[in-house]
Rosetta silent file (secondary structure, phi, psi, omega in degrees, C-alpha in Angstrom):
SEQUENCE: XXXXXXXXXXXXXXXXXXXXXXXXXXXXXXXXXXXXXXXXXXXXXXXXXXXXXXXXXXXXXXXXXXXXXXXXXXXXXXXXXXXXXXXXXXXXXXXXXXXXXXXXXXXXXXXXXXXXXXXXXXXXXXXXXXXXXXXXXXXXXXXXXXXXXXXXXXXXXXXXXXXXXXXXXXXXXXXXXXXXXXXXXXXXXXXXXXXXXXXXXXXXXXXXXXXXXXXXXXXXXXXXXXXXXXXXXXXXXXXXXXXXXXXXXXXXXXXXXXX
SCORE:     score description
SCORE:     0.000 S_00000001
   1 L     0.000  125.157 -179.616   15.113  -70.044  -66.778 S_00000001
   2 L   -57.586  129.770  159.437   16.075  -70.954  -63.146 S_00000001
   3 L   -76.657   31.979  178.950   13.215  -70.230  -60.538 S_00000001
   4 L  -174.421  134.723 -165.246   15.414  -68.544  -57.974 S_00000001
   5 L   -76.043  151.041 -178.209   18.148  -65.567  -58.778 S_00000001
   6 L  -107.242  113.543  161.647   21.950  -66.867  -57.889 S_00000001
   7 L   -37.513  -42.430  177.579   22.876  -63.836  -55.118 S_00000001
   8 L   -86.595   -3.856  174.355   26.206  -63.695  -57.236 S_00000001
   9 L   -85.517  173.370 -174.993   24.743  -63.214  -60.564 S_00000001
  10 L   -91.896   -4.080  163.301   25.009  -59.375  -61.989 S_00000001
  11 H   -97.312   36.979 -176.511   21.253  -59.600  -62.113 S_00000001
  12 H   -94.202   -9.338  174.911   20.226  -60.142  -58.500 S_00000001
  13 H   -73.828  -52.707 -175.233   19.853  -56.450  -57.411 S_00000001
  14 H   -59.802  -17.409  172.884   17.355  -56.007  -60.778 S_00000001
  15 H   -73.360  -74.423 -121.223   15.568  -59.372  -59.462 S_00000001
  16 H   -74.207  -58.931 -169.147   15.436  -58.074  -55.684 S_00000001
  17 H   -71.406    0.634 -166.021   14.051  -54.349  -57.217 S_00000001
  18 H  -104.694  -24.068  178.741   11.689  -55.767  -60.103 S_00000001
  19 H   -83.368  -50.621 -177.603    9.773  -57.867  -56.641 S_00000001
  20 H   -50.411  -47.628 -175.598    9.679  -54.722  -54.617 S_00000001
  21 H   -63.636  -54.672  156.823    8.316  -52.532  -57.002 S_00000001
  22 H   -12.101  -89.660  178.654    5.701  -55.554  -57.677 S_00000001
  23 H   -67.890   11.626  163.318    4.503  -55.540  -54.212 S_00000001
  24 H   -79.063  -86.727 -166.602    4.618  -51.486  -54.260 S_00000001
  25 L   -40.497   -5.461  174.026    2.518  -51.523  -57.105 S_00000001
  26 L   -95.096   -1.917  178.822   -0.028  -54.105  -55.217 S_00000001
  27 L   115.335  -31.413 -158.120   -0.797  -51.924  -52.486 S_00000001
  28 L  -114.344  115.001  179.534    1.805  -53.339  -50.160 S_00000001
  29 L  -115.802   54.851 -170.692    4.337  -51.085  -48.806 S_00000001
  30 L  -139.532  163.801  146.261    4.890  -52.469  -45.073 S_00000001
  31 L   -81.150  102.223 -172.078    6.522  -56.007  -44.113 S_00000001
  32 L  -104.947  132.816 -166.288    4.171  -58.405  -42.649 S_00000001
  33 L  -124.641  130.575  171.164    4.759  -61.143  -40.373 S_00000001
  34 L   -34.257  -85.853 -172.348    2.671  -64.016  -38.885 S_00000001
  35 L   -58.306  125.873 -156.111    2.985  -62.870  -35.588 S_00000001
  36 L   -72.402  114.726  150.280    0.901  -59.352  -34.610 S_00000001
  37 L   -54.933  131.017  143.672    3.489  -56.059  -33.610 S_00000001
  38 L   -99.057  130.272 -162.309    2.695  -53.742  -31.340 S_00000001
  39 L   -91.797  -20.613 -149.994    3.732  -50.568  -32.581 S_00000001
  40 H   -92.430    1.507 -169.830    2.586  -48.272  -30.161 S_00000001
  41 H   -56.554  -34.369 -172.583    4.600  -50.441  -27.346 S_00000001
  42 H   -48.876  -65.983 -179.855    7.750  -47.897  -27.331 S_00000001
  43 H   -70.596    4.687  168.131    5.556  -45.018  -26.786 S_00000001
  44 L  -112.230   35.701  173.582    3.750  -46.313  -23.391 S_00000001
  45 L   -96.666  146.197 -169.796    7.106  -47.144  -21.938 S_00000001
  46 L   -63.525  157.860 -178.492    7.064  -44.716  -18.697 S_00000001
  47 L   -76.040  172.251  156.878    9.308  -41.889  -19.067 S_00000001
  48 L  -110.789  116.961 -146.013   12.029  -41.858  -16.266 S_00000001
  49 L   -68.765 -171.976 -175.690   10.846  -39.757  -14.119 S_00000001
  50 L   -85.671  146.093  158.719   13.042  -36.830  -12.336 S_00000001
  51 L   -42.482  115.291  160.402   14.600  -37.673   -8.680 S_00000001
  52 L   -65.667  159.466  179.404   12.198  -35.776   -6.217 S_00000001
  53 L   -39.400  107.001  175.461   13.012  -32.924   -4.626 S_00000001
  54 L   -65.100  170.304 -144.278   14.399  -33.346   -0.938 S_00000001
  55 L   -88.470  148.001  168.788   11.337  -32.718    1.467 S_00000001
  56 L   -80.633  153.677  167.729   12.696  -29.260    3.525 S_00000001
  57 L   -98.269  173.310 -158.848   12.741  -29.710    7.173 S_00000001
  58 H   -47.034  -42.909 -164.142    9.851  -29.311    9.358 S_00000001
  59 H   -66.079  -22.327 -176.740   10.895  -26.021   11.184 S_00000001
  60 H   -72.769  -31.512 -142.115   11.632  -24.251    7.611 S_00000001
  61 H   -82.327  -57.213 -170.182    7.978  -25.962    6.737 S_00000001
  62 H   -73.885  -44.720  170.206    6.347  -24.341    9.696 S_00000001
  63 H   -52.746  -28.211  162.444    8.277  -21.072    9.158 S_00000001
  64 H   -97.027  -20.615  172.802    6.587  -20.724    5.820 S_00000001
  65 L   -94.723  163.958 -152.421    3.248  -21.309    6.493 S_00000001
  66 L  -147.265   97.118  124.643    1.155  -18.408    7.279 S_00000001
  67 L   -10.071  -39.405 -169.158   -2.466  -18.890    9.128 S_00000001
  68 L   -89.933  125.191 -161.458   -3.245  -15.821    9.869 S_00000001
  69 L   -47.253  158.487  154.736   -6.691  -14.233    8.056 S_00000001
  70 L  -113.830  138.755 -152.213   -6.135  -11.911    5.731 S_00000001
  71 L   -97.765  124.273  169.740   -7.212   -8.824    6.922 S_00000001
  72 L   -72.864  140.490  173.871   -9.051   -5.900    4.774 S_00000001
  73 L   -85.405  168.550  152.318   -7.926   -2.532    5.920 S_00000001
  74 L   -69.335  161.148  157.423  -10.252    0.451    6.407 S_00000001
  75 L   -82.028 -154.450 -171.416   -9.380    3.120    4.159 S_00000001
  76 L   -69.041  145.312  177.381   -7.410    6.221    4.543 S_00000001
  77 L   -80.550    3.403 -161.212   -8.394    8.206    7.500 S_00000001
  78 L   -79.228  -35.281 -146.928   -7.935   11.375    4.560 S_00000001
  79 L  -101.648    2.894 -160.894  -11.348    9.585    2.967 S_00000001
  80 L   -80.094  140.663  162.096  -13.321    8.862    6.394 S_00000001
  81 L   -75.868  149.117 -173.969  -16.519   11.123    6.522 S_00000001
  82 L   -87.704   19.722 -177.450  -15.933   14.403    8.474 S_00000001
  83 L  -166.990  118.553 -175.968  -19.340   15.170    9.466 S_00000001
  84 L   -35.800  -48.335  163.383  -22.227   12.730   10.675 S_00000001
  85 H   -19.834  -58.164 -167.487  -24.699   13.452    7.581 S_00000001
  86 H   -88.142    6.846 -162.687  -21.944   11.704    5.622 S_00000001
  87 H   -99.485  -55.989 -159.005  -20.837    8.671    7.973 S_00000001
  88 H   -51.449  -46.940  172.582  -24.292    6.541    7.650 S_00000001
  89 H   -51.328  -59.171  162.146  -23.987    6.532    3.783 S_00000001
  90 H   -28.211  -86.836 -158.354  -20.307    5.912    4.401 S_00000001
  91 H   -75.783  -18.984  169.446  -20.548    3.259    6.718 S_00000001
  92 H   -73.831  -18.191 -161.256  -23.414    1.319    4.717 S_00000001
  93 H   -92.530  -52.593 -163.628  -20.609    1.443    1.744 S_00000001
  94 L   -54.016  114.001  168.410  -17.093    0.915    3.219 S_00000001
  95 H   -17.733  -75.050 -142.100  -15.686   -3.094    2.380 S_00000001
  96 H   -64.618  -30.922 -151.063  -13.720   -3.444    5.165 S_00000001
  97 H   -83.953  -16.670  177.974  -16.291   -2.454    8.074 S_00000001
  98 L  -154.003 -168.164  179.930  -18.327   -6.091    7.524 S_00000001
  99 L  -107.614  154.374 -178.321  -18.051   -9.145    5.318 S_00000001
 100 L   -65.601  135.853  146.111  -20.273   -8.707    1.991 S_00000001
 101 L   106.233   42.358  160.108  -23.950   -9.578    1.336 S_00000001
 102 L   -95.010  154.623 -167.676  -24.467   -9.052    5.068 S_00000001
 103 L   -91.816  113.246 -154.222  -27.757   -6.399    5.783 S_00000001
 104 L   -90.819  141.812  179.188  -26.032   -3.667    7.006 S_00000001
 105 L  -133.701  145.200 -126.945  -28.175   -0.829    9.330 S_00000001
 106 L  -120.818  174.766  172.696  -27.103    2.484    9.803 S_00000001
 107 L   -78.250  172.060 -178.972  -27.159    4.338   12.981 S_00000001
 108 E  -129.018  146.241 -150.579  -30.249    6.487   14.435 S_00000001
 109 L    92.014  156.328  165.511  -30.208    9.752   15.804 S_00000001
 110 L   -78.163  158.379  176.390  -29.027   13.409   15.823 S_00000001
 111 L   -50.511  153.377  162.170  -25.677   15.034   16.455 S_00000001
 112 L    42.488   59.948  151.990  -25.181   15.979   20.498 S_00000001
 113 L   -75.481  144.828  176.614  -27.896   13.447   22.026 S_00000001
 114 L   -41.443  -53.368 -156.333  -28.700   13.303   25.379 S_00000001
 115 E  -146.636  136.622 -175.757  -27.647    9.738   25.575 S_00000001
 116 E  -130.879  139.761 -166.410  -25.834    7.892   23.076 S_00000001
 117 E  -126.867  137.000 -176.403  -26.160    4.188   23.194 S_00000001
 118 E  -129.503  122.593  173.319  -23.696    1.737   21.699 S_00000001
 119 E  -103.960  163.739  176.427  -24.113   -2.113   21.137 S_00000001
 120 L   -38.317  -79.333 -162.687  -21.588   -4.696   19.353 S_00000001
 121 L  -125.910  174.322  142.957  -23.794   -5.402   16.198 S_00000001
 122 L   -58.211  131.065  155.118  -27.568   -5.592   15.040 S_00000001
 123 L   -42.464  128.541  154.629  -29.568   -8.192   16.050 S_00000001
 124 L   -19.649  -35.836 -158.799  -30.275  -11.112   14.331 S_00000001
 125 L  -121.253   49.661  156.174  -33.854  -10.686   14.095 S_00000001
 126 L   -80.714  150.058  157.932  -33.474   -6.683   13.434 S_00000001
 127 L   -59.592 -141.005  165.197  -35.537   -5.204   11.243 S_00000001
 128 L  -118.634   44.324  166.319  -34.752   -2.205    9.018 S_00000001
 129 L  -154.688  137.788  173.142  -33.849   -0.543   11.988 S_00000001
 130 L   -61.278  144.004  177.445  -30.967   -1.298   14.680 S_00000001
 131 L    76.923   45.279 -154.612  -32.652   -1.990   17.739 S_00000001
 132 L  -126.612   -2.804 -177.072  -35.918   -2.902   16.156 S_00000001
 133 L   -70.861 -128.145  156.053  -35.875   -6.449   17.459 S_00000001
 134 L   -80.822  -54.204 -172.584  -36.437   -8.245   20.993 S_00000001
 135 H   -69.108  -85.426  173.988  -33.467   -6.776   22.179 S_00000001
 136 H     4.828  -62.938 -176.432  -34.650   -3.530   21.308 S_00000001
 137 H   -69.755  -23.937  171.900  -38.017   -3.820   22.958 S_00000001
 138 H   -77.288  -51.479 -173.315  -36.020   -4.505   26.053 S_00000001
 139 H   -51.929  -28.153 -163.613  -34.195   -1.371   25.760 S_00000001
 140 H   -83.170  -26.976 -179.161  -37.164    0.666   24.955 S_00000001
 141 H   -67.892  -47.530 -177.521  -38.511   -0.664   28.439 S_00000001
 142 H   -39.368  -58.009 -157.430  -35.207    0.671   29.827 S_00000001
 143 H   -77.289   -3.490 -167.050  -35.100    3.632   28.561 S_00000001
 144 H   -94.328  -13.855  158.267  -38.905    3.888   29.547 S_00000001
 145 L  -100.860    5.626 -160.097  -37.600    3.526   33.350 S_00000001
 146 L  -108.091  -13.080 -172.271  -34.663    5.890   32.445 S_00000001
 147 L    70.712   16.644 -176.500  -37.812    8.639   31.834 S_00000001
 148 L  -117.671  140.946 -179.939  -35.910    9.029   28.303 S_00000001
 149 L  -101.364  158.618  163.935  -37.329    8.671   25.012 S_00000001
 150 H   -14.109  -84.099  160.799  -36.235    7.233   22.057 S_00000001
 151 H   -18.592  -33.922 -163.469  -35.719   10.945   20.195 S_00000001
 152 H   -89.088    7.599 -178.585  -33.366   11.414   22.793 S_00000001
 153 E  -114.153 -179.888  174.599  -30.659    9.114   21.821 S_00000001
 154 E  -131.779  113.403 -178.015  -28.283    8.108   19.083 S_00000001
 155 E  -107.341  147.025 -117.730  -28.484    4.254   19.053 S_00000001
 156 L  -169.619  107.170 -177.366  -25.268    2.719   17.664 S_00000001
 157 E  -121.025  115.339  179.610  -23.394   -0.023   16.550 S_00000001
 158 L   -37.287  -53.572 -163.878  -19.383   -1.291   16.728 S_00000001
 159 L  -112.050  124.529  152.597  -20.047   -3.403   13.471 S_00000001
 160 L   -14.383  -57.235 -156.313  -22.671   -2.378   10.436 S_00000001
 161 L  -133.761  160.067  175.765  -24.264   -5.851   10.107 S_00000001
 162 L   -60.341  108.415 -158.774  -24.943   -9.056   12.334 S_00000001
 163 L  -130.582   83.473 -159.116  -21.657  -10.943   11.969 S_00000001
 164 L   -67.045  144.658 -164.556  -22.128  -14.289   14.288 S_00000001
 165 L    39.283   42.473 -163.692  -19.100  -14.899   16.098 S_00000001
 166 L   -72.701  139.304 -157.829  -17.425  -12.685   15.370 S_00000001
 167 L   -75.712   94.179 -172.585  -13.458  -11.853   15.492 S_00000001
 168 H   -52.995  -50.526  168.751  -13.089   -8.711   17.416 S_00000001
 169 H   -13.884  -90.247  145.346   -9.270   -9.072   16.880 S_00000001
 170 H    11.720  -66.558  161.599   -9.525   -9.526   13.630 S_00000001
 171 H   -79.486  -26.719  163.785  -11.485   -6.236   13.264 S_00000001
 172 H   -59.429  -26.926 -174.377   -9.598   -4.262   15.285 S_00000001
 173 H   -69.906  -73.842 -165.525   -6.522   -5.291   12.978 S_00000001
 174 H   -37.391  -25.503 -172.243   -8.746   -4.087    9.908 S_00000001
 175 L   117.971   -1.234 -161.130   -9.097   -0.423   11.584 S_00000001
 176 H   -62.777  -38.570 -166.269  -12.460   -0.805   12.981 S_00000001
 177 H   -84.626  -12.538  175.215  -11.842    0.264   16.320 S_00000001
 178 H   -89.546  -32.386 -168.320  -10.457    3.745   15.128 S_00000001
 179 H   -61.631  -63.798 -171.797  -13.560    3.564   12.820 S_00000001
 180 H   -73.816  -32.858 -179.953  -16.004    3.685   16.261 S_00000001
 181 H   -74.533  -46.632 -165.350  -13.986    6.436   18.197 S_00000001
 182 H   -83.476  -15.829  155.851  -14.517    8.990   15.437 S_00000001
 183 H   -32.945  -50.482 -151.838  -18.103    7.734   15.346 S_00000001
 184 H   -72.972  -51.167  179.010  -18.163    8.470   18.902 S_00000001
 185 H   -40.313  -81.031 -173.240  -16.167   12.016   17.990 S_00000001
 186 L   -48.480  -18.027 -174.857  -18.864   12.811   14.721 S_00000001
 187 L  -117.578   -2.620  153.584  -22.157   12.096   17.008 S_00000001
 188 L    54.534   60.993  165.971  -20.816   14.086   19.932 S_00000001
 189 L   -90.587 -168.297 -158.585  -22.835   12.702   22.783 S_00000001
 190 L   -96.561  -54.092 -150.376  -23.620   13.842   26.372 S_00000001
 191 L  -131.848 -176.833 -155.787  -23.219   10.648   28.007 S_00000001
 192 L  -133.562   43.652 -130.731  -21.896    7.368   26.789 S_00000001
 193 E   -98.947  125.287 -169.113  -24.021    3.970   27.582 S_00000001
 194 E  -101.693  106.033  164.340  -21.548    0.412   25.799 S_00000001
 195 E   -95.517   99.754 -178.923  -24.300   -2.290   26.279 S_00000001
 196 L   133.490   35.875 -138.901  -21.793   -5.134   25.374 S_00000001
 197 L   -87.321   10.198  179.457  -18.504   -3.543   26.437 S_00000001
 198 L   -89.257  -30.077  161.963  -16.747   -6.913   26.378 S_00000001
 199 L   -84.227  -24.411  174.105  -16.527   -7.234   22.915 S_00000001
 200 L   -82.061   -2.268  166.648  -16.254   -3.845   22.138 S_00000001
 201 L   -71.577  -66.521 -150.395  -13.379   -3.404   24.275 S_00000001
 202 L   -64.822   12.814  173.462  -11.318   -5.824   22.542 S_00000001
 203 L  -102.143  -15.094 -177.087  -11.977   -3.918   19.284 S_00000001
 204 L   -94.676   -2.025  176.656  -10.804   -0.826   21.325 S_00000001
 205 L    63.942   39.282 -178.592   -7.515   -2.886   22.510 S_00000001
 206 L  -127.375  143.632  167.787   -8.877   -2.477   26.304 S_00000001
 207 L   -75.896  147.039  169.707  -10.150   -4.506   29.297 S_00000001
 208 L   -53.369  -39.020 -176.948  -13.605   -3.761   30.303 S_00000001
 209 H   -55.332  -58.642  173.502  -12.538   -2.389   33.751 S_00000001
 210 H  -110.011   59.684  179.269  -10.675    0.520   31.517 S_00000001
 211 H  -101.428  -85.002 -167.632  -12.814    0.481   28.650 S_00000001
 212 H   -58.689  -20.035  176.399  -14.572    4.136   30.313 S_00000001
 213 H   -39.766  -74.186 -165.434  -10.967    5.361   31.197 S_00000001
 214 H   -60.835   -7.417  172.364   -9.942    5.052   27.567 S_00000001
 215 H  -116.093   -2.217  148.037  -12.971    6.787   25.835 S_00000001
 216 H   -25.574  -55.371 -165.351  -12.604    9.370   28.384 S_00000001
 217 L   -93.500   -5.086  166.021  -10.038   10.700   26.765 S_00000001
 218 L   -45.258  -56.181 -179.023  -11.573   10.781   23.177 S_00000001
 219 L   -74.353  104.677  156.506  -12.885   14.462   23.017 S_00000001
 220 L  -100.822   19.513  165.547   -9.789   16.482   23.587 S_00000001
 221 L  -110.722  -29.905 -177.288  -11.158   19.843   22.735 S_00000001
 222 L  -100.301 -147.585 -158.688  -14.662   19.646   24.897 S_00000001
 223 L   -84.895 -164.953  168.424  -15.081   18.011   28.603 S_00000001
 224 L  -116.663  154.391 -165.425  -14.515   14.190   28.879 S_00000001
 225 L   -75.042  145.724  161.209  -17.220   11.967   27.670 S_00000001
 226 L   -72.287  142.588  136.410  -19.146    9.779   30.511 S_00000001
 227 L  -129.616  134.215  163.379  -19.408    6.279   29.834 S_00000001
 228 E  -115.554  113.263  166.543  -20.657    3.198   31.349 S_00000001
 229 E   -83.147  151.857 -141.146  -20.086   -0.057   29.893 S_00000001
 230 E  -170.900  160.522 -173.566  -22.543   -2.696   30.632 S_00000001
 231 L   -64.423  142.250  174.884  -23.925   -6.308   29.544 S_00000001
 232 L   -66.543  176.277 -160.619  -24.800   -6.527   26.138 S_00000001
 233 H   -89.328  -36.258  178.956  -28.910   -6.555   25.763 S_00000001
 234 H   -97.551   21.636  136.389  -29.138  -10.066   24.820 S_00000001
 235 H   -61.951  -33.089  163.922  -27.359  -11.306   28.141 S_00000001
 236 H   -66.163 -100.265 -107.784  -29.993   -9.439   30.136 S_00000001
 237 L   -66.890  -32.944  162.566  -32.717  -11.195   28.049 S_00000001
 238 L   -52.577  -87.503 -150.436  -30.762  -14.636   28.901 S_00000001
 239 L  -119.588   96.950 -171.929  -30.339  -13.551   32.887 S_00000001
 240 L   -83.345   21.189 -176.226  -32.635  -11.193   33.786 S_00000001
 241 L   -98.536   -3.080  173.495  -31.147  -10.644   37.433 S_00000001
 242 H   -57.425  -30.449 -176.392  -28.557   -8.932   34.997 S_00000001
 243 H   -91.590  -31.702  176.362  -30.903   -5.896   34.840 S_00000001
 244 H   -50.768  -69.881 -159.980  -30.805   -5.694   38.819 S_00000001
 245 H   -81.381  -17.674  152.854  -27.487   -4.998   38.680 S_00000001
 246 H   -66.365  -30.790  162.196  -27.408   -2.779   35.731 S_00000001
 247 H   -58.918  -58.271  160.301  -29.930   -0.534   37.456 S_00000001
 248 H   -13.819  -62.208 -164.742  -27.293   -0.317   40.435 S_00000001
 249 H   -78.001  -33.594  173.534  -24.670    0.909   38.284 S_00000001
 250 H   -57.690  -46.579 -160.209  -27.105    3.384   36.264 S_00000001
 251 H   -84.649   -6.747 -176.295  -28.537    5.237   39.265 S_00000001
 252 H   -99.228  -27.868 -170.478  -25.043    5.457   41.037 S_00000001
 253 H   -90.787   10.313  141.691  -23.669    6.483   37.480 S_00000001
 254 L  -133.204   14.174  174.233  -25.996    9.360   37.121 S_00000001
 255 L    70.541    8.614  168.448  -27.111   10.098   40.811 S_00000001
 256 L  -179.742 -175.531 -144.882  -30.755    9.951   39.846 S_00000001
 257 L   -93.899  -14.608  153.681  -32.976    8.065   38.178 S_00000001
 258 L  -110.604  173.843  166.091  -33.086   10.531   34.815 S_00000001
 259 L   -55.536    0.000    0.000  -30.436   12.231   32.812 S_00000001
């Protein structure tokens, strides 16, 4: 019997399938070749990627971006409290009035005080009381040349908590400055003293020159409120010739040296 099938005989397909079946039955169903395949070459060929996008021009680029903080509102003026009892709770609570995990201090005093005194913020180094600091202790000397006690005041702050550097803008946008008039409204003082009126203007959307104009006109059912705006307390403690001239302005703005 011839070692090799003639291609042209009627048995060469039963030759061709009687080897295959052979090397099936040995285990080998692949082809193998001296030289080593990579199989996996196909699938790392890079994809092609898609044509990028053209780039927009700059002015649409600039026209889309947006910068500006985002602001928290106050709430509803329907939900504001209507009676001082209820603002201090209120105002330790409300989001918008500071940024969170700051120590927030509420105001001190009774309704219709003699003298109601308002600074930007709390001190840094306040206690668990507004004014309870350095700054404080200057004011208590003040008010200790003013013949007025303590009792006799409402001490009083534009922001809840100590907020360094803070963006008056920013809070005036939020509602803040509407926030501080009906403070001013709900504690109903005699007189008016802003130690710090420069920042607290710009939360009131005013210059310090008419900064007393404009809260003038806050009570429109009683008289008009007095006010003097003045250097914040820790600018005296910086320049004390600061206190000369606040002394000036006190005794001409109440004709004598008490209320």
């Amino acid at each position: 019997m011839p070692d090799t099938a003639n291609a042209n005989g009627h048995d060469w397909d039963a030759a061709v399938t009687a080897a295959l079946d052979w090397w099936r039955d040995a285990g080998v169903d692949h082809a193998f070749v001296d030289d080593p395949q990579d199989w996996l070459a196909e699938a790392r060929k890079p994809r092609e990627a898609a044509p990028p996008a053209p780039m927009k021009p700059l002015r649409a680029l600039a026209a889309e971006r947006d910068d500006s903080p985002k602001v928290a509102k106050v709430s509803a003026k329907s939900d504001w409290p209507q009676t001082l009892e209820t603002f201090a709770p209120w105002w330790l609570a409300e989001p918008a009035l500071a940024p969170a995990g700051l120590k927030r201090l509420p105001p001190v005093g009774a309704q219709g005080a003699d003298l109601m005194i308002l600074v930007p913020m709390p001190s840094a180094d306040d206690g668990d009381a507004l004014l309870s600091g350095r700054a404080g202790r200057l004011l208590d000397a003040m008010l200790a040349a003013m013949s007025i006690a303590r009792e006799q005041t409402y001490l009083a702050s534009a922001l809840p908590a100590h907020v360094p550097m803070a963006d008056w803008q920013v809070h005036k946008e939020s509602g803040l400055g509407d926030v501080l008039l009906h403070h001013i409204v709900l504690a109903a003082p005699k007189r008016l003293l802003i130690l710090g009126a420069s920042g607290i203007s710009a939360l009131l959307g005013h210059d310090p020159p008419n900064l007393a104009q404009s809260l003038r006109a806050i009570n429109q059912e009683g008289p008009p409120l007095p006010a003097l705006p003045a250097w914040d307390l820790e600018a005296m403690l910086q320049r004390p010739a600061l206190k000369a001239g606040f002394w000036s302005r006190w005794l001409e703005w109440t004709g004598t040296e008490t209320i």
